[in-house]
C-alpha positions in Angstrom: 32.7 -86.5 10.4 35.9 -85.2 12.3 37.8 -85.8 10.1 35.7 -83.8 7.3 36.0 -80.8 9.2 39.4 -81.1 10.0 39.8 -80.9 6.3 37.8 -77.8 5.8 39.7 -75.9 8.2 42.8 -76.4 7.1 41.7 -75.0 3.3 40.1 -72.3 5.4 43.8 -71.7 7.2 45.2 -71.7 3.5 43.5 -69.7 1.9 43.9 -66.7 4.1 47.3 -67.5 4.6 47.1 -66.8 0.6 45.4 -64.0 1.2 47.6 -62.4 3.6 50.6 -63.0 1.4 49.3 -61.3 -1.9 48.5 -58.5 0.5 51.8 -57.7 1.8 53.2 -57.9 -1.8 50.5 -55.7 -3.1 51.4 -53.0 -0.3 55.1 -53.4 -1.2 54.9 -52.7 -4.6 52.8 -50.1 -4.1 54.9 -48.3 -1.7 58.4 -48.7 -3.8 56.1 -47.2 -6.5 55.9 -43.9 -4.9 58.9 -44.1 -3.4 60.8 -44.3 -7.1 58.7 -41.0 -8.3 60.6 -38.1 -8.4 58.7 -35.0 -6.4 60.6 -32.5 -8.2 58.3 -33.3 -11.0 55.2 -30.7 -11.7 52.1 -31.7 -12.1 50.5 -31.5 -15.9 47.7 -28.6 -15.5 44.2 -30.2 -17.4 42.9 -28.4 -20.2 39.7 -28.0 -18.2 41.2 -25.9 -15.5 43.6 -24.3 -17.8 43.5 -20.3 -16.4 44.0 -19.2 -19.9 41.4 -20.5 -21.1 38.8 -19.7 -18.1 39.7 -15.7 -18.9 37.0 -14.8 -21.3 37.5 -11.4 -22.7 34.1 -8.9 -23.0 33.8 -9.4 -26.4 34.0 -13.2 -26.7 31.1 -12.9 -23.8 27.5 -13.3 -25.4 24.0 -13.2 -24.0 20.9 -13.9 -25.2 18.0 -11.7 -26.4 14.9 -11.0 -24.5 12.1 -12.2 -25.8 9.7 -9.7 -27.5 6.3 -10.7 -28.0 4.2 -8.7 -30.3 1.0 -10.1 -29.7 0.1 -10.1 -26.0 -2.4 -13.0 -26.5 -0.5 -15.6 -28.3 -3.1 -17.9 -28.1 -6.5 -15.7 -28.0 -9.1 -19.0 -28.6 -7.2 -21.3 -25.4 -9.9 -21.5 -22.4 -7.4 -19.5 -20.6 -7.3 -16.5 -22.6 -11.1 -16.6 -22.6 -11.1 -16.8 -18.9 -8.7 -14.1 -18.8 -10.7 -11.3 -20.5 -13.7 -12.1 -18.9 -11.4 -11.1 -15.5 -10.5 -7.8 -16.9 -13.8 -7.1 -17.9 -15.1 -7.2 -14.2 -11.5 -5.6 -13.1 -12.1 -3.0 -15.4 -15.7 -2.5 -14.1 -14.4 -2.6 -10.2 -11.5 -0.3 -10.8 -14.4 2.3 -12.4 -16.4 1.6 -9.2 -13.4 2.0 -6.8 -12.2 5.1 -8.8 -15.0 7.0 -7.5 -15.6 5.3 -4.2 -11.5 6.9 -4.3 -13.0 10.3 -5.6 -10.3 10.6 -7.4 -9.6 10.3 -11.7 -6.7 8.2 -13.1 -4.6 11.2 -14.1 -5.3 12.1 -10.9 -4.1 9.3 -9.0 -1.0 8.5 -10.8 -0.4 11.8 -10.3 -0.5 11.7 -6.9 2.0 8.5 -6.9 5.8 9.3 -5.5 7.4 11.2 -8.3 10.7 10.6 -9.2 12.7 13.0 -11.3 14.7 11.6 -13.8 18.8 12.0 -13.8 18.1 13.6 -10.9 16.6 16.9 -11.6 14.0 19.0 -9.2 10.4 18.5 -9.8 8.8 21.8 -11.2 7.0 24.4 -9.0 3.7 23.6 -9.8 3.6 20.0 -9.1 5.5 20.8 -5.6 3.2 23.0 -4.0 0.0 20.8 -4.9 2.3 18.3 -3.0 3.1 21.2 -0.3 -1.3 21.4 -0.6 -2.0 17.9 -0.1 0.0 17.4 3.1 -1.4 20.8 4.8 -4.8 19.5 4.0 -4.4 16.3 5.2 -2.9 17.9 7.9 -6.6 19.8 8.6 -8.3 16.3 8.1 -6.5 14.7 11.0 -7.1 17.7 13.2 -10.8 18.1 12.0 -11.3 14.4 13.1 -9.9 14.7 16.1 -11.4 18.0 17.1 -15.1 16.3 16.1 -14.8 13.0 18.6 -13.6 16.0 21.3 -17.0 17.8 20.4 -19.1 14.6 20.0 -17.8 13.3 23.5 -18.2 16.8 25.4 -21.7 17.2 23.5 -23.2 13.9 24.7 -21.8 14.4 28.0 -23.6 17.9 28.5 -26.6 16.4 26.6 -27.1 13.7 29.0 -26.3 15.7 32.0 -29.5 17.8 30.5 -31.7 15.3 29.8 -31.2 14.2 33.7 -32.4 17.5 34.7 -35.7 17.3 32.8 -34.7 20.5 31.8 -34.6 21.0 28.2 -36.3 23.9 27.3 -32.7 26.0 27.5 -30.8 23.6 24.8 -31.9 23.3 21.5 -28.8 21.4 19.5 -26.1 24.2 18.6 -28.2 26.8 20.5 -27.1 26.0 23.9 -25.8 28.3 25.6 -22.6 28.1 27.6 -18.8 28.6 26.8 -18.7 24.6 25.8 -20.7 24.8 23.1 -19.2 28.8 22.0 -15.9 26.9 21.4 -17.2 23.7 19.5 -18.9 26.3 17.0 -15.8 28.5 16.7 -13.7 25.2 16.0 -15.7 23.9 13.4 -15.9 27.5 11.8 -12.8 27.7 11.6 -12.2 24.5 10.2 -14.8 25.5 7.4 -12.8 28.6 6.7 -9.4 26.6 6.3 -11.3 24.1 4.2 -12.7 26.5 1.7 -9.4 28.6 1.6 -8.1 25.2 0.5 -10.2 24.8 -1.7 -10.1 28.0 -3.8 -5.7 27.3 -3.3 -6.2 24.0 -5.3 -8.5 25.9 -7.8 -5.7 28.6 -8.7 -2.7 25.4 -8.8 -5.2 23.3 -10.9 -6.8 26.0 -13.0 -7.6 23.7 -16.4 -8.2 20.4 -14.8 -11.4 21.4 -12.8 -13.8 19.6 -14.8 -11.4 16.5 -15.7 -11.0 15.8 -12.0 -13.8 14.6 -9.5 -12.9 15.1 -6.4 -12.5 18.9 -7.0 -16.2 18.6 -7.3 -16.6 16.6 -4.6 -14.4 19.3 -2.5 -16.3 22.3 -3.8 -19.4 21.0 -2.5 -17.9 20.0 0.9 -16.4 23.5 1.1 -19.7 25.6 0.0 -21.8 23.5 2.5 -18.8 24.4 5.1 -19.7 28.1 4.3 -23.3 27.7 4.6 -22.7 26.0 8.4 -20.1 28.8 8.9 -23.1 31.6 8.0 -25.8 29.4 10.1 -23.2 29.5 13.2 -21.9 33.3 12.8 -25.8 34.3 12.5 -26.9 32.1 15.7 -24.0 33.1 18.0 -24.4 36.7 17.3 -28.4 36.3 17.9 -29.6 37.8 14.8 -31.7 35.0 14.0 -34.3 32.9 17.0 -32.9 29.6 16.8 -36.1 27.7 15.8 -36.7 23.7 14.6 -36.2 24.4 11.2 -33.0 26.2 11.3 -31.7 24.0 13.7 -32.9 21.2 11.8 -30.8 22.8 8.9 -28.1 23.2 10.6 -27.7 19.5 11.8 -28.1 18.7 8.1 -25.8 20.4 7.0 -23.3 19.4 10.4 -23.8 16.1 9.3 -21.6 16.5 5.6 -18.5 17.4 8.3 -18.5 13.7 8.9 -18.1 12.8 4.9 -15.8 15.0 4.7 -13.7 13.0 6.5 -13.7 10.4 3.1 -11.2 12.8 1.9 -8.8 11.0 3.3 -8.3 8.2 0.5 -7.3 11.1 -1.9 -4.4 11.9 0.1 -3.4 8.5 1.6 -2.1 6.2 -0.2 -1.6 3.0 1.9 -5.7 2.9 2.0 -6.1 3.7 -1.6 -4.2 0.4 -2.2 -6.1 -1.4 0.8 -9.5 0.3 -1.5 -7.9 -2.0 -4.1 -7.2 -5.3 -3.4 -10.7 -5.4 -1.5 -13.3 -7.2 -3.4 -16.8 -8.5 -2.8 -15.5 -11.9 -2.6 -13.0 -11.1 0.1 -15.3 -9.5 2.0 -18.2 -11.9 2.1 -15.1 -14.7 3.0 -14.0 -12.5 5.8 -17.5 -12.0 7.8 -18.5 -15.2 7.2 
């Protein structure tokens, strides 16, 4: 048994002594290889990186058509199509639904999209200043709103301060007296008169495109119930008229349209417009639940 492995180790021995050998030689000859080359010599340049041929001129350059499709349904019988106008049927239905929640036409609002002037020229005067009219009466809308939680605030304060005197036989709504209640009537008068001289501004820049465009409508009736609250408060402060229930039951009535005025605001903002948009009954529903 020894002996046996004795035997195997010295083939082992030999062959790597074999092995060590044909590696020196393989080194050598590979090193007086590149020793005998010349390095004066210059490289052959491949065809594939030749410069000459990697310089396209413009004309040699092509691209490829875009596609034009005729036919936007190419295939009007797949379930998809099918599926797809019985979605724009209810879009088309929403967007006539959000259009006047908006209170505004289409004309009207593409209209009142950012206008850009092509190749760089001005936009004409008429389209400016019902741009210059928009911002001044959004402008008044903000301030309105503002002014009315003031007055709300100051009201319910005095209100409640009244009501803890058991004393109400003085106040009856806007007919309390007191330099509190002077100024929250002079306020919203004046805001009545701004509104309605707004309103008869837009009717001379619009002139034609009264009856094409709701909101107009929507404005005028705003604007003439302004008046009317504007009469009711001129013909209470001055005393001319005894502040009874009815009247003052009027009044609040017609008080109240102040606060829708204040949906005015989607004509003349755009961010909410959009937000008006992209809301859906589905989304809705998904988000109080």
């Amino acid at each position: 048994m020894d002996g046996f492995l004795e035997i195997i180790d010295e083939f082992h021995q030999q062959q790597l002594a074999l092995a060590e050998e044909q590696h020196a030689a393989l080194r050598q000859a590979v090193l007086s290889h590149l020793e005998g080359e010349s390095l004066d010599a210059k490289p052959v340049a491949s065809p594939v990186h030749d410069p000459a041929r990697l310089q396209l001129s413009a004309t040699q350059l092509t691209s490829q058509p875009a596609l034009q499709i005729d036919d936007p349904d190419p295939c009007p019988c797949s379930p998809v199509a099918s599926r797809g106008v019985h979605h724009g049927c209810v879009r088309s239905r929403a967007s006539i639904l959000r259009g006047w929640l908006s209170l505004s036409s289409k004309a009207e609002s593409e209209k009142m999209l950012p206008q850009v002037a092509p190749s760089g020229k001005s936009l004409d005067p008429m389209a400016r200043r019902l741009r210059c009219l928009d911002r001044a009466a959004a402008i008044l809308l903000f301030l309105n709103g503002v002014c009315m939680m003031v007055e709300l605030e100051l009201e319910g304060r005095a209100a409640a301060e009244t009501l803890s005197n058991s004393d109400t036989s003085h106040c009856v709504f806007l007919a309390c007296p007191g330099e509190l209640h002077s100024l929250g009537r002079l306020i919203a008068g004046m805001f009545d008169l701004l509104f309605f001289l707004e309103l008869l501004a837009r009717l001379a820049l619009e002139k034609g495109k009264v009856y094409m465009v709701p909101a107009i409508w929507f404005d005028a009736i705003l604007a003439i119930a302004g008046m009317v609250h504007l009469v009711f408060l001129v013909v209470i402060e001055f005393g001319e008229v005894t502040a009874g229930a009815p009247i003052m039951y009027t009044v609040v009535v017609v008080r109240a349209l102040r606060a829708i005025r204040l949906l005015r605001v989607l004509r003349f903002c755009r961010g909410l417009r959009m937000f008006l948009s992209a809301c859906s009954l589905t989304v809705l529903g998904m988000s109080l639940s």
